[in-house]
Steps between C-alpha positions, in 0.01 A plus 500: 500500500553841330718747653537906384798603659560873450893569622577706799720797388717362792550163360763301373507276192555172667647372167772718574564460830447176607791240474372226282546227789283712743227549208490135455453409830280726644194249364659223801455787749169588435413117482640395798297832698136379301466727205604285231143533318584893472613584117605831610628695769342828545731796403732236365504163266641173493551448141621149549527250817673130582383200499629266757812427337615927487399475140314843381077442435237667359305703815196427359224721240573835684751685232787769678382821522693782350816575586562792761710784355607619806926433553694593780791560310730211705563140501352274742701375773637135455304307733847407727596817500156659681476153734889538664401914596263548732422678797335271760629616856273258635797216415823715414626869462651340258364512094688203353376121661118627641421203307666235666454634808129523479442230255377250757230774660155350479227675310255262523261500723481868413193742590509891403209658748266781291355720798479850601235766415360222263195383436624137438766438696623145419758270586651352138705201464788587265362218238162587535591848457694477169259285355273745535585813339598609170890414432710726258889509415611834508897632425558802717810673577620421807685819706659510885548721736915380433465647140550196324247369314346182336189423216345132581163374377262480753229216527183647712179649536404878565482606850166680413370118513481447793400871622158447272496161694552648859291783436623787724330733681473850399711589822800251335760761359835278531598130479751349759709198401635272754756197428584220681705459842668145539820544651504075485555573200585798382871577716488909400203505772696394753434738810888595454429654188305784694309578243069529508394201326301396338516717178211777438438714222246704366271668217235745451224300404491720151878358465418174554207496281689653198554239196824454537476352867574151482447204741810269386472133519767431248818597267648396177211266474477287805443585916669715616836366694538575858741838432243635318247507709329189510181411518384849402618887534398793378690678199490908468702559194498903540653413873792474646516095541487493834103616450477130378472285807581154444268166647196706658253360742323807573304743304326751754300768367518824717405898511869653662784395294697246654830489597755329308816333549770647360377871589480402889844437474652784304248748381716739373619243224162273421189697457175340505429583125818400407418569110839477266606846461848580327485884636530414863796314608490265783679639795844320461547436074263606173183375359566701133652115358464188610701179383372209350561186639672249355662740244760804534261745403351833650207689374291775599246431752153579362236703715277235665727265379306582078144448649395839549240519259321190688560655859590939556158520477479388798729738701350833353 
């Protein structure tokens, strides 16, 4: 099929980003969720794929689109490096190990319920639901609240998807986001940890139907493990990270903004915008660097994280 792809001034040549292993083996991913007879991703290309044997394969007639000039001026994050530092209070308070602690938490069956002021409220099976909208890799930057920082490639599709698919209401003016609760399962929600779960967060519905919004269903060219938020979470790049819920189940459509779960705990510290800004410090240590992981280095935190062409628009 022919594809036009005209770059995003936000995007990121994959041919530079990308570790060649990842690149390769993104074509097994896409297989193994049903959209091996795509050429293309939209917004991004798979110049080459695998064969059953890991060997690289023509995709098929669709040629790579251009190239999109767009750099972030850093190196991605080894793939090891972003999967052993995570946040996921849910299993540890911990950031090295999420992984083995959560890596026998079952994401399948897995439903993520669409309701709200909607007109199609649905109830999606995770597969179903992947299948069935239009799957992109993205590299974004990737900044928390901690001031360290990250830059992974993200395999998803827009979050403005599924709002043209639900439909709101004109009375819809913010998205709540609900994750799972399975203290079975998940030992950080535990009634001793005294803590409200299960995990909420929130949007605007203008911020969650921006382009860069994604819907995550994978990194570095497979699913996403369980410490990053499988089987799907929501990615905010201009955000502090803890924006970006991990393994939804609930997407509710609503008129009052909703609360949200780290500013019902300490207000003061977590706002509910909670957009990366290096001028305001957090209450106990700066936001003007942040450090990147896996390295020694500091640099200067960027306002909204380097997206603010994309998104002050939409704070006036």
């Amino acid at each position: 099929m022919s594809f036009i792809h005209i770059p995003k001034n936000w995007e990121i040549s994959e041919n530079r980003a990308t570790p060649e292993h990842a690149y390769l083996n993104r074509r097994r991913f896409l297989r193994k969720i049903g959209l091996t007879g795509l050429g293309v991703l939209a917004g991004s290309t798979l110049a080459c794929g695998s064969d059953s044997d890991g060997n690289a394969s023509p995709t098929g007639p669709s040629d790579p689109p251009p190239a999109p000039t767009y750099d972030p001026g850093r190196s991605l994050t080894p793939e090891q490096v972003a999967a052993n530092y995570n946040n996921f209070y849910e299993f540890s308070f911990g950031k090295q190990g999420i992984g083995r602690l959560a890596e026998d938490f079952q994401t399948r069956p897995w439903q993520v319920e669409v309701g709200g002021l909607v007109e199609n409220p649905k109830v999606y099976d995770i597969d179903d639901l992947i299948r069935g909208m239009p799957l992109e890799e993205r590299v974004y930057r990737f900044r928390c609240v901690e001031a360290w920082a990250m830059t992974v490639p993200w395999t998803g599709f827009p979050f403005k998807a599924l709002i043209d698919a639900a439909k709101p209401l004109s009375s819809a003016r913010y998205v709540r986001l609900l994750t799972f609760l399975e203290p079975d399962q998940a030992p950080g929600q535990q009634p001793q940890s005294r803590l409200p779960w299960p995990y909420f967060e929130g949007l605007t519905l203008q911020e969650a139907a921006n382009e860069l919004t994604l819907l995550a269903t994978g990194i570095y060219g497979h699913e996403l493990p369980m410490q990053h938020g499988a089987p799907i979470r929501l990615v905010v790049p201009w955000k502090y990270g803890f924006k970006s819920i991990k393994s939804i189940v609930s997407i509710e459509f609503t008129a009052e903004q909703p609360p949200t779960f780290w500013n019902e705990l300490q207000s003061s510290e977590y706002d509910f915008r909670a957009n990366v800004d290096p001028a305001v410090p957090h209450p106990r240590w700066s936001q003007a660097t942040e450090l990147l992981i896996g390295t020694d280095e500091r640099v200067p935190t960027l306002p909204y994280n380097g997206y603010g062409e994309q998104v002050a628009h939409l704070y006036g």
